[in-house]
C-alpha positions in Angstrom: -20.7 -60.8 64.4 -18.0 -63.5 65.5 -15.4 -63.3 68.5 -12.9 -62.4 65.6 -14.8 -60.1 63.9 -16.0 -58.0 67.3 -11.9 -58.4 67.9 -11.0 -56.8 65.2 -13.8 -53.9 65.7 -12.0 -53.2 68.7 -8.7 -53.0 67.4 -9.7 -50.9 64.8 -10.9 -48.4 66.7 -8.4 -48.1 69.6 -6.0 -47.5 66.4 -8.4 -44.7 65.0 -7.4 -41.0 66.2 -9.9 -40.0 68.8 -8.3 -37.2 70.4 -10.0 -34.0 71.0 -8.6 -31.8 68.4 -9.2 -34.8 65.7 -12.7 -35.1 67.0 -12.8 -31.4 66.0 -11.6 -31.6 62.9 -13.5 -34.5 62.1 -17.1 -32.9 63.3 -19.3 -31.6 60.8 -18.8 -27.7 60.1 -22.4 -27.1 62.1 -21.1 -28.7 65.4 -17.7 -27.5 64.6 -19.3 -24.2 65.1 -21.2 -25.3 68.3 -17.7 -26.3 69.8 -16.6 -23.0 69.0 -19.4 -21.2 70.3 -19.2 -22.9 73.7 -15.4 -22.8 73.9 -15.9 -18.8 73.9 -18.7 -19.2 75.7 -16.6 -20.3 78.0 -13.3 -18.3 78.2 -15.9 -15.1 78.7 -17.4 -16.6 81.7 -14.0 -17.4 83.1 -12.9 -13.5 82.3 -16.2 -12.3 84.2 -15.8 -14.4 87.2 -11.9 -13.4 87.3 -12.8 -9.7 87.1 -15.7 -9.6 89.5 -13.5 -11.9 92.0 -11.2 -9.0 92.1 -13.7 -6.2 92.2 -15.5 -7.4 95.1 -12.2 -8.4 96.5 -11.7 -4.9 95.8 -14.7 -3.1 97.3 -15.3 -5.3 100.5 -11.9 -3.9 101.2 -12.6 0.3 100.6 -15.7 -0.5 102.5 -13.8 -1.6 105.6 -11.4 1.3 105.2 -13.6 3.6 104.8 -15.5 2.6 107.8 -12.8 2.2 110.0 -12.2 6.4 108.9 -15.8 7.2 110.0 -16.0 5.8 112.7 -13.0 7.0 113.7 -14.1 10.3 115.2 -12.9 12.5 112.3 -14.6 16.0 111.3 -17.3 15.0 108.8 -16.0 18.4 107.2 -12.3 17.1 107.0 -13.2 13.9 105.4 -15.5 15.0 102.6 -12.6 17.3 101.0 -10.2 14.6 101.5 -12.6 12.1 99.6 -14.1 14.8 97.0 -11.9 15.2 94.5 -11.5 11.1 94.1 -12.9 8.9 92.3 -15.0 7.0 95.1 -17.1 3.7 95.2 -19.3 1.8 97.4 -19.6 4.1 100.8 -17.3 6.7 100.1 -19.6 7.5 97.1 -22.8 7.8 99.2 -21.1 9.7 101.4 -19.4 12.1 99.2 -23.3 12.4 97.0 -25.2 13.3 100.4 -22.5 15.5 101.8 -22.1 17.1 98.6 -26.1 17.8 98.7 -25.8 19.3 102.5 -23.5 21.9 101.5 -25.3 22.8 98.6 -28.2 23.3 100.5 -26.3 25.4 103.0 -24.2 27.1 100.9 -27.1 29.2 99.0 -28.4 32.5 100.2 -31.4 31.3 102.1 -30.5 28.0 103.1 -33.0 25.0 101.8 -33.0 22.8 104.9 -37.0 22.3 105.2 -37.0 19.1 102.5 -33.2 18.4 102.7 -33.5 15.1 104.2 -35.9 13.8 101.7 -33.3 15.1 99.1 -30.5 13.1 100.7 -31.7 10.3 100.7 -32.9 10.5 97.1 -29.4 11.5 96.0 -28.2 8.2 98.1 -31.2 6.2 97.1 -29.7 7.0 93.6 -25.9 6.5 94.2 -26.6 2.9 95.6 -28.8 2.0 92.5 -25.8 3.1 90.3 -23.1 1.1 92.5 -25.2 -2.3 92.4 -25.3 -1.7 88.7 -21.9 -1.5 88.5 -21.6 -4.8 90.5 -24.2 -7.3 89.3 -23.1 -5.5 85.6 -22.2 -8.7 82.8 -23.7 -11.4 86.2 -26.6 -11.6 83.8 -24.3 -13.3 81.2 -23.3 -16.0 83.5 -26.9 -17.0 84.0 -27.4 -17.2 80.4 -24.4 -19.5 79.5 -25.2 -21.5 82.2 -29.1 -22.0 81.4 -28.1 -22.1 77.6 -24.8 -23.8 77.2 -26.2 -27.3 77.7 -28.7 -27.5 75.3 -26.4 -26.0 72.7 -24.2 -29.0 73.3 -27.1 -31.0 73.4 -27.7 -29.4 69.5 -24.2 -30.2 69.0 -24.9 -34.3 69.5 -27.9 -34.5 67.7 -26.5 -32.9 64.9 -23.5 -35.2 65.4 -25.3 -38.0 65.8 -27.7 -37.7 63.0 -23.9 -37.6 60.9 -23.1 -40.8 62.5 -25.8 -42.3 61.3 -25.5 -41.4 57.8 -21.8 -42.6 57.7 -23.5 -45.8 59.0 -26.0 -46.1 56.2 -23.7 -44.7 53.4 -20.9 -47.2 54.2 -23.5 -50.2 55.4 -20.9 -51.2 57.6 -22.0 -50.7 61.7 -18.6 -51.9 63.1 -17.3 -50.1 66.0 -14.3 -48.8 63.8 -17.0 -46.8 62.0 -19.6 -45.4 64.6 -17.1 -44.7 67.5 -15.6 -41.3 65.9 -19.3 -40.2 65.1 -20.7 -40.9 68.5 -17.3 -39.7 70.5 -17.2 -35.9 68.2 -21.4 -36.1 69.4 -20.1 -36.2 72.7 -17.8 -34.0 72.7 -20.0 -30.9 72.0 -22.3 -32.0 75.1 -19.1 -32.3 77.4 -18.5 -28.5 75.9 -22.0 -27.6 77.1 -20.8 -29.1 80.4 -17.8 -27.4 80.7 -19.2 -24.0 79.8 -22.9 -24.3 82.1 -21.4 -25.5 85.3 -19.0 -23.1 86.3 -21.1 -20.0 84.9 -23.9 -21.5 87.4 -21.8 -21.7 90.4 -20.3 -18.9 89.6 -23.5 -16.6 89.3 -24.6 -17.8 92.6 -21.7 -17.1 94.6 -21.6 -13.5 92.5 -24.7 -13.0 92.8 -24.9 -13.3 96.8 -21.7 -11.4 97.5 -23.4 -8.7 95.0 -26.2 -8.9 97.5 -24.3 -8.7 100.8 -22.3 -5.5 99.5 -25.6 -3.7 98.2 -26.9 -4.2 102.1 -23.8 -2.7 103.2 -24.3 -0.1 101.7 -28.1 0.5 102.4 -27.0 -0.4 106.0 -24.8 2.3 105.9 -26.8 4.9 104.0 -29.4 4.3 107.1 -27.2 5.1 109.3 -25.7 8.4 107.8 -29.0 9.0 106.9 -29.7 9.0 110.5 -26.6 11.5 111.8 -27.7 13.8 109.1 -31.2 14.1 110.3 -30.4 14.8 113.6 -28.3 17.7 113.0 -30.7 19.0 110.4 -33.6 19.0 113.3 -30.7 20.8 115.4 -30.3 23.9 112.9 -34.5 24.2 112.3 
């Protein structure tokens, strides 16, 4: 090819449409769909990492209220039937579960004290399971995109690719005017994959510790009420 000839390559394709929506309505239907897949791929990360930024948010800042109530000196007596009628979470649940389980076992005719701490702290032992459920819930998701997302883009150029290449041998002509689209929409779906994988990944880490950090919070604290429950249940035997 000449100086003239590569020129006018050049030219050509600089004038050619390259932008991101026409390299999506160029793309074959099959990475047309991978671009989809990966954009929604994408916006439901974004919606989980919003709503667990919030519910963490969220329960770090019960936790420290409700500790800052505990510890305060009130009646253990006073601030179950303030917190039994609510909807609680995080520590105020496992408090509410075991003190709910002590005056059951006190409230019968012949109270059932001689295995009541083994059944408080299999009734907190349970409520912790159910509130780290409810925290790492959908974190699973994250991991997935981001292990995933790249080698769907990676499907993406391939498949775009191998349609760049039979542009090329159906219109014998391998100027840049004619590969550049095929190789840019190729392209495109891996920067997708990108775009989708990277944030999911960070994403599920950072989740995935402060998930971890609350859950030993709350084992921390079961522990300890665990402890204050035990020693008045040796005190009425």
């Amino acid at each position: 090819m000449t100086t003239v000839e590569l020129a006018q390559s050049t030219v050509a394709a600089a004038d050619s449409d390259i932008s991101f929506f026409s390299l999506f309505l160029q793309a074959h239907i099959v990475v047309k769909l991978v671009m989809i897949g990966l954009l929604a791929a994408s916006v439901w990360c974004w919606a989980i990492i919003v709503d667990k930024w919030f519910l963490y948010l969220r329960t770090k800042r019960q936790m420290n209220r409700f500790e800052t109530v505990f510890w305060s000196g009130q009646s253990l007596e006073e601030l179950y039937k303030t917190l039994a009628n609510r909807a609680n979470h995080s520590m105020a649940a496992l408090f509410v579960a075991a003190m709910r389980e002590w005056k059951r076992s006190h409230e019968t005719a012949k109270p059932a004290i001689a295995s009541l701490q083994q059944r408080i702290d299999r009734v907190m032992d349970v409520t912790i399971a159910r509130e780290q459920e409810r925290l790492e819930s959908r974190l699973l998701v994250l991991a997935t995109v981001g292990s995933a997302a790249p080698f769907i883009g990676l499907f993406g150029t391939v498949w775009g690719i191998m349609t760049a290449f039979q542009a090329i041998a159906a219109s014998k002509n391998t100027n840049l005017a004619v590969v550049a689209p095929g190789i840019a929409e190729a392209l495109f779906a891996t920067a997708l994959g990108l775009l989708a994988a990277i944030p999911a990944v960070i994403a599920y880490n950072k989740l995935s510790s402060d998930a971890t950090r609350l859950s030993g919070r709350m084992e921390g604290f079961a522990d300890e009420f665990s402890a204050i429950l035990s020693r008045q249940i040796d005190e009425r035997m």
